[in-house]
C-alpha positions in Angstrom: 50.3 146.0 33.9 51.3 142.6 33.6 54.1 141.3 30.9 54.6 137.2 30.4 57.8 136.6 30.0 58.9 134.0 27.7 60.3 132.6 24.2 58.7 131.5 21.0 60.6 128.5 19.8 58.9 127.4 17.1 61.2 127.9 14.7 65.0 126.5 14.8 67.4 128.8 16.1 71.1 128.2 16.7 69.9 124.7 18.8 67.5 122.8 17.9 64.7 121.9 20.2 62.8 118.7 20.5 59.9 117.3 22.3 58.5 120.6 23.4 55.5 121.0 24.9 54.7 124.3 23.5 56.1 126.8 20.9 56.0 129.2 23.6 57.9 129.1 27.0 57.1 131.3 30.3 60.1 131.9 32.0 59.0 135.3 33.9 55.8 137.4 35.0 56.0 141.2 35.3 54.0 142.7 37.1 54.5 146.7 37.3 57.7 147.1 37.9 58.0 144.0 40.0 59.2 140.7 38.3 57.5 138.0 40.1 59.3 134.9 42.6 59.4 131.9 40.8 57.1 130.0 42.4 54.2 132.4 42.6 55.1 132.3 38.2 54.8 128.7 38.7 51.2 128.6 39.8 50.0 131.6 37.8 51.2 129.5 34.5 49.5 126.8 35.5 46.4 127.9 36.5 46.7 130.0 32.6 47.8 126.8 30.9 51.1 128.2 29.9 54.5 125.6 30.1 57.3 127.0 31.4 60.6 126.3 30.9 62.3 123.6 32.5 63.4 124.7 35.9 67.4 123.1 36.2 68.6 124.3 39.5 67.0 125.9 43.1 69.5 127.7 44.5 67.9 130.3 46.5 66.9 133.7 46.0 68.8 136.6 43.9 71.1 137.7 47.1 71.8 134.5 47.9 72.9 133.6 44.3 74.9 137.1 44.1 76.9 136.2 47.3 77.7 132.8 46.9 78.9 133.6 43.4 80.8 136.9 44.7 82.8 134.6 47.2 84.2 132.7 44.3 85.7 134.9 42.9 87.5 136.6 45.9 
């Protein structure tokens, strides 16, 4: 089973948003009970015609996020 994950923004929440290209943003595939990289989401909303949101930062991947963020706090 597949699940897009995402937000409808059409109408204003707590901040406003202009200049979207859609009222609805992918930020995450399911698929199962696995939740998909983000590049392989990247090609599978483009190739359904679905924006996603804007991507601010490539850090690396979930572990590597965990334990540089960890080692801050130590």
């Amino acid at each position: 089973m597949k699940l897009y994950l995402g937000e409808f923004l059409h109408w204003r929440k707590s901040v406003p948003y202009d200049n979207l290209p859609s009222d609805y943003m992918l930020f995450g595939i399911k698929e199962d009970d696995l939740i998909l990289d983000w590049e392989t989401t990247k090609k599978r909303a483009k190739g359904l015609g679905i924006p996603i949101v804007r991507e601010l930062s490539k850090v690396g991947t979930f572990d590597e996020v965990v334990k540089k963020s960890s080692l801050q706090f130590d």
